[in-house]
C-alpha positions as CSV (number, residue, x, y, z in Angstrom):
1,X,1.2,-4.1,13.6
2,X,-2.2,-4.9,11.9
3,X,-2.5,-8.4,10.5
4,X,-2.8,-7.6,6.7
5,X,-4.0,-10.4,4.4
6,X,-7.2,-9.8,3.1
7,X,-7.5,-11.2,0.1
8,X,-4.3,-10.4,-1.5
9,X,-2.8,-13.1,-3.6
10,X,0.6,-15.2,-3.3
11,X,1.8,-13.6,-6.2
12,X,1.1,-10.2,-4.6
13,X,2.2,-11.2,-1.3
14,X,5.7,-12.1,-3.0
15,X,5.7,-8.8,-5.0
16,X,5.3,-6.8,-1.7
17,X,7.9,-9.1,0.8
18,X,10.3,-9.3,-1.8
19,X,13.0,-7.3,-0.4
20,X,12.6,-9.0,2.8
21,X,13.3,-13.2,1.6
22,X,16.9,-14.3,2.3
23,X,18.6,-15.8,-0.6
24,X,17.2,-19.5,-0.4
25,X,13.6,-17.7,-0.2
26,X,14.3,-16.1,-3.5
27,X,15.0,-18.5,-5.2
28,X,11.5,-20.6,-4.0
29,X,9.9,-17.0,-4.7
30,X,11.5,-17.2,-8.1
31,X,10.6,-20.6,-9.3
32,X,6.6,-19.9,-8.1
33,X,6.4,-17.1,-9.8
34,X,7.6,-18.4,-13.2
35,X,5.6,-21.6,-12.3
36,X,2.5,-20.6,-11.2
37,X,0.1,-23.0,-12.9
38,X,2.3,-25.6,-11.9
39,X,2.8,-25.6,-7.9
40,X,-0.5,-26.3,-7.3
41,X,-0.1,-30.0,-8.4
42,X,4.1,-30.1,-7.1
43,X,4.6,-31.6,-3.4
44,X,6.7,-29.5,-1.1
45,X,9.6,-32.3,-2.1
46,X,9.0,-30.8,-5.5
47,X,9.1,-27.5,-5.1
48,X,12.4,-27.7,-2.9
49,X,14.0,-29.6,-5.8
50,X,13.1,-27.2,-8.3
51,X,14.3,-24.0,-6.6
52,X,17.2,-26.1,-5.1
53,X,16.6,-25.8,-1.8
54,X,16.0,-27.4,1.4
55,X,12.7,-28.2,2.4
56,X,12.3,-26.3,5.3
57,X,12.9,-23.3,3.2
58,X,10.1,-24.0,1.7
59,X,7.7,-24.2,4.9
60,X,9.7,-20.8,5.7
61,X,8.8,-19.1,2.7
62,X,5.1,-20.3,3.2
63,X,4.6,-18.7,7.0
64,X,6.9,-15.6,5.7
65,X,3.6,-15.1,3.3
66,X,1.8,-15.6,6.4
67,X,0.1,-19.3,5.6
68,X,0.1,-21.8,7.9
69,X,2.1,-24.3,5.7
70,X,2.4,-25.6,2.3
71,X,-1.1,-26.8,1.8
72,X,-2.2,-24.0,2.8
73,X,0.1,-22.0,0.6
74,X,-0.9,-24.2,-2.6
75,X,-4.6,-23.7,-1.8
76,X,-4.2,-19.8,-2.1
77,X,-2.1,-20.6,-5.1
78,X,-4.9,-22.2,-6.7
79,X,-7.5,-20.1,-6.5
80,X,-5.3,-17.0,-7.4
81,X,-4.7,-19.1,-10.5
82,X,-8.5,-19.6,-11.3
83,X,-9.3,-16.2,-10.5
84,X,-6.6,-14.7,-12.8
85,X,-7.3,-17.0,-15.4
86,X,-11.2,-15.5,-15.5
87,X,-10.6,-11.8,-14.8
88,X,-7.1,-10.4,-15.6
89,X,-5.9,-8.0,-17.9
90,X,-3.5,-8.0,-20.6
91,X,-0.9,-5.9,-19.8
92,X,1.5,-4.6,-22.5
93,X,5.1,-3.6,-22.6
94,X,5.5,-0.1,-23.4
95,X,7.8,0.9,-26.6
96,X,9.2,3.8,-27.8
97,X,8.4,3.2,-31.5
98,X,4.7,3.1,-30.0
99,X,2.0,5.6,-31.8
100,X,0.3,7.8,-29.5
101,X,-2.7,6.1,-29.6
102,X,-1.1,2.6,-28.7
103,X,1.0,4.3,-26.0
104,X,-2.5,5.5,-24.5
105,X,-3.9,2.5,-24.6
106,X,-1.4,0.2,-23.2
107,X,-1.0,2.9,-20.3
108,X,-5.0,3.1,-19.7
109,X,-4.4,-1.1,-19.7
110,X,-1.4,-1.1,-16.9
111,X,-3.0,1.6,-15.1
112,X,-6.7,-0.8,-14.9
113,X,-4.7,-3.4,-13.7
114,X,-2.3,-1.5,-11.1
115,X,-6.2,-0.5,-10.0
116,X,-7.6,-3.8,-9.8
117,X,-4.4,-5.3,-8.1
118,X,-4.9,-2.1,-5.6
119,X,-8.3,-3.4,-4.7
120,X,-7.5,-6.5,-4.1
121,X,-4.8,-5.6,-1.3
122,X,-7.8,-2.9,0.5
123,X,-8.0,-5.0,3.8
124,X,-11.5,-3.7,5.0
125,X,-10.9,-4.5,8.8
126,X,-7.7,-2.0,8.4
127,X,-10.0,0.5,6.6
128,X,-12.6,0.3,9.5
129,X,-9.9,0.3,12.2
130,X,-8.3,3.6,10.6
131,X,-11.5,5.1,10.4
132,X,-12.2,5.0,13.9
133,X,-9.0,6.3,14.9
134,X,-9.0,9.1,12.7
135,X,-12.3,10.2,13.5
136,X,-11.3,10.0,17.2
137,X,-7.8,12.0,17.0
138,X,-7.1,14.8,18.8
139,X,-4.7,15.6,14.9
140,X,-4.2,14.0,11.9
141,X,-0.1,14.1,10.5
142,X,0.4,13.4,7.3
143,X,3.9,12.9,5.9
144,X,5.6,12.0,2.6
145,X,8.8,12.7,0.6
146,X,9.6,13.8,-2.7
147,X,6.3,12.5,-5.1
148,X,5.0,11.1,-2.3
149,X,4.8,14.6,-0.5
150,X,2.4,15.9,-3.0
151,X,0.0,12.8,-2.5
152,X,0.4,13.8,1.0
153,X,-0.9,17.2,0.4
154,X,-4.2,15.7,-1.2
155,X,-4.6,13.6,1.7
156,X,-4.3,16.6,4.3
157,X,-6.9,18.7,1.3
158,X,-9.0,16.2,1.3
159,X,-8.9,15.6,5.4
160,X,-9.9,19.5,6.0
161,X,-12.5,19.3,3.5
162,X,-14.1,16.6,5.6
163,X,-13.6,18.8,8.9
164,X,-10.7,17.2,10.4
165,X,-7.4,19.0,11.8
166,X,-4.6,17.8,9.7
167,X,-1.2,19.0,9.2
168,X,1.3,17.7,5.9
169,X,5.5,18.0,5.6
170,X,7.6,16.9,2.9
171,X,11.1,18.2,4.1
172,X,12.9,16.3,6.5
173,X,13.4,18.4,9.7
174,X,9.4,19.8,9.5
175,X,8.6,16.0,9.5
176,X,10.9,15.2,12.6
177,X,9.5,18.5,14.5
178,X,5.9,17.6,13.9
179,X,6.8,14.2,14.5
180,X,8.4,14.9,18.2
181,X,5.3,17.0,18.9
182,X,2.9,13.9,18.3
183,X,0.9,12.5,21.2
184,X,-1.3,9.2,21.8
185,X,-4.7,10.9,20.8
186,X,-2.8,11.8,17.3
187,X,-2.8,9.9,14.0
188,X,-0.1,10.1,11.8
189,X,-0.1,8.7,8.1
190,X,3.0,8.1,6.4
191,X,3.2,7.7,2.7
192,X,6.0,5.6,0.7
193,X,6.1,3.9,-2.6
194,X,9.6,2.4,-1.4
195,X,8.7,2.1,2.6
196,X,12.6,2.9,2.8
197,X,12.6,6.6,2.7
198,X,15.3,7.5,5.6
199,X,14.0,11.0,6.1
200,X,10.3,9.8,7.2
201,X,11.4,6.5,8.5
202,X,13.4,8.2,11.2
203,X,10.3,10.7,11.5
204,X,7.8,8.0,12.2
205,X,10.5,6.2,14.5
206,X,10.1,9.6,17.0
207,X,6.3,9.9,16.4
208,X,5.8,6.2,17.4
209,X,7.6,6.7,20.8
210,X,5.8,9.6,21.2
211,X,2.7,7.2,21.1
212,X,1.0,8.4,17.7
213,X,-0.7,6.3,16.4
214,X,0.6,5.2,12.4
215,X,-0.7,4.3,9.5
216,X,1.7,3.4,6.4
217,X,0.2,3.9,3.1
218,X,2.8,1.5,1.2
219,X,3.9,-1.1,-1.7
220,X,5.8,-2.9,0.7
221,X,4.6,-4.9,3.5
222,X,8.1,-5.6,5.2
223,X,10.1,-2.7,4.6
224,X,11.4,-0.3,7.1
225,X,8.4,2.1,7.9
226,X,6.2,-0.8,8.8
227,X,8.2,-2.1,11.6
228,X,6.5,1.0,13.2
229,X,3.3,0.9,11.8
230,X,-0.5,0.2,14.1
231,X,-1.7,-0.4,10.3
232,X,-0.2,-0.8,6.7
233,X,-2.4,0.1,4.1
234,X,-1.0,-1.8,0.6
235,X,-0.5,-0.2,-2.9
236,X,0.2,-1.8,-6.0
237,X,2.7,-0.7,-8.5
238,X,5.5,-0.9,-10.0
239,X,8.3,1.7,-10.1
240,X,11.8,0.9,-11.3
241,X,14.9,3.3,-9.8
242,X,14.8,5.1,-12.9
243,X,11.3,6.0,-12.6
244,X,11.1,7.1,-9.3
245,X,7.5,9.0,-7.8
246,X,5.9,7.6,-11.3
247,X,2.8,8.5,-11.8
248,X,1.1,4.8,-11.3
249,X,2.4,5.0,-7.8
250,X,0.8,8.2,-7.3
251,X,-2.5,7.1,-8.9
252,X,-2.3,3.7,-6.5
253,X,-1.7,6.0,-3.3
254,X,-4.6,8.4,-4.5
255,X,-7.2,5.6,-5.1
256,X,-6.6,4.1,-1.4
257,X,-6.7,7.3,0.3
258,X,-10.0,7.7,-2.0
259,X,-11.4,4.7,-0.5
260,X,-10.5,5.5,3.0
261,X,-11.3,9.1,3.3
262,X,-15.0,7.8,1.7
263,X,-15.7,5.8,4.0
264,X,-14.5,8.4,6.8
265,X,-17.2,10.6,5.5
266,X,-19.8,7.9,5.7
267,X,-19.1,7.3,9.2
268,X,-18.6,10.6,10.4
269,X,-21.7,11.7,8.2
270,X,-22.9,14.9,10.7
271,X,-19.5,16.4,10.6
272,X,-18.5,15.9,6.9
273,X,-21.6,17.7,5.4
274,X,-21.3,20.4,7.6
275,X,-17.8,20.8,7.1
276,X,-18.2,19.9,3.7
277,X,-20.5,22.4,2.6
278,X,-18.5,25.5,5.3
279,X,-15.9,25.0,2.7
280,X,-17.4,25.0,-0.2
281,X,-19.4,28.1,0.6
282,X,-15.7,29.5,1.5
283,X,-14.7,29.2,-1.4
284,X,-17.6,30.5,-4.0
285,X,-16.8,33.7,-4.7
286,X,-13.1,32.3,-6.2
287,X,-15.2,31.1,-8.9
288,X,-16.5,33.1,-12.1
């Protein structure tokens, strides 16, 4: 799987491995988070007594986030600090006794920031591999479920506009055919909030022994769907159980694909204006 840490901060990195620390690592995750400003002057001795663990775990929890070690880690933890202390936005908790303009606003505010945190995650070397592979398939699959499904139908829009052959599923036994009829010169592009989605994990489980190559648009850098992932491409949001396919995820999915089907047309310039302009022409007379 494609290295992926461009840029993305420890605080991130936590956020998206979460589900993946064993207890001990959880509770180091814990205290850093709640402690930010304050690891960066601790020693590893200090950190393992205030999450009450050994130090080892500690080192663990470090290389899990893919740093060479503690110094390393606390480095990384001290710049994020700096840069968050010169550029981040306030993010507000919304209520139900809001008015409709304060609702607005504190939605436009979490959805800048979801952005912003989204940008920081893009991992230009992934972008550029993707690219090429795309522009070289012989197909392009693209799969998601439930909310996710719909983003996955832009995606494929978006793809044909540009001239490519692509192909979109959302129910569970079309993405397991299309999936078993994948090859090595196809792309396939899975999309998950969660990254635990049974129905297109087992899909992408058939299309990688098939040879496809994958791409996993996801929050979650070790979840389920990346253990058979060429690339991950992270979003960030966040989406409690109850809010399920919100649309913060949706808009973090869109504004990836945005990116990377951009910069497909920039490098695949001769074929995108042609096809771009064949489809628009198609299209005229649906207009008054």
């Amino acid at each position: 799987m494609e290295k992926i840490g461009f840029s993305i901060s420890p605080e991130m990195m936590i956020t998206s491995i979460a589900s993946s620390l064993t207890k001990s690592e959880q509770k180091v995750a814990e205290v850093v988070k709640n402690s930010m400003k304050d690891v960066v002057y601790w020693s590893v001795s200090d950190l393992a007594e205030h999450a009450q663990v050994g130090e080892t775990t500690v080192i663990r929890f470090c290389r899990r986030l893919g740093y060479r070690g503690y110094q390393d880690f606390k480095l990384a933890v001290a710049q994020s600090t700096n840069e968050h202390q010169t550029g981040a936005v306030e993010v507000e908790e919304v209520h139900e006794s809001d008015s409709a303009e304060s609702l607005a606003k504190k939605v436009t505010s979490a959805n800048t920031n979801m952005l912003q945190n989204t940008q920081k995650l893009v991992d230009p070397n992934a972008i550029a591999q993707v690219t090429k592979k795309i522009i070289s398939s012989n197909q392009i699959f693209i799969f998601g479920v439930g909310a996710s499904g719909i983003m996955a139908q832009q995606a494929q829009y978006r793809l044909m506009r540009l001239g490519y052959r692509s192909l979109t599923a959302a129910d569970a036994h079309l993405i397991a055919m299309n999936c078993s009829l994948t090859g090595p010169k196809d792309v396939v592009i899975a999309i998950t909030t969660s990254g635990s989605t049974k129905d297109l994990v087992d899909g992408i489980k058939i299309a990688k022994e098939k040879g496809a190559f994958i791409i996993c648009i996801t929050n979650h850098l070790k979840s389920p769907i990346t253990k058979y992932s060429d690339v991950v491409l992270l979003t960030s949001s966040k989406e409690s159980p109850l809010h399920g396919g919100a649309l913060s995820s949706l808009i973090s999915q869109m504004h990836v694909l945005d990116i990377l089907t951009r910069y497909i047309e920039f490098q695949d310039k001769d074929r995108s204006q042609k096809a771009l302009k064949n489809t628009a022409k198609s299209v005229s007379d649906k207009l008054y």
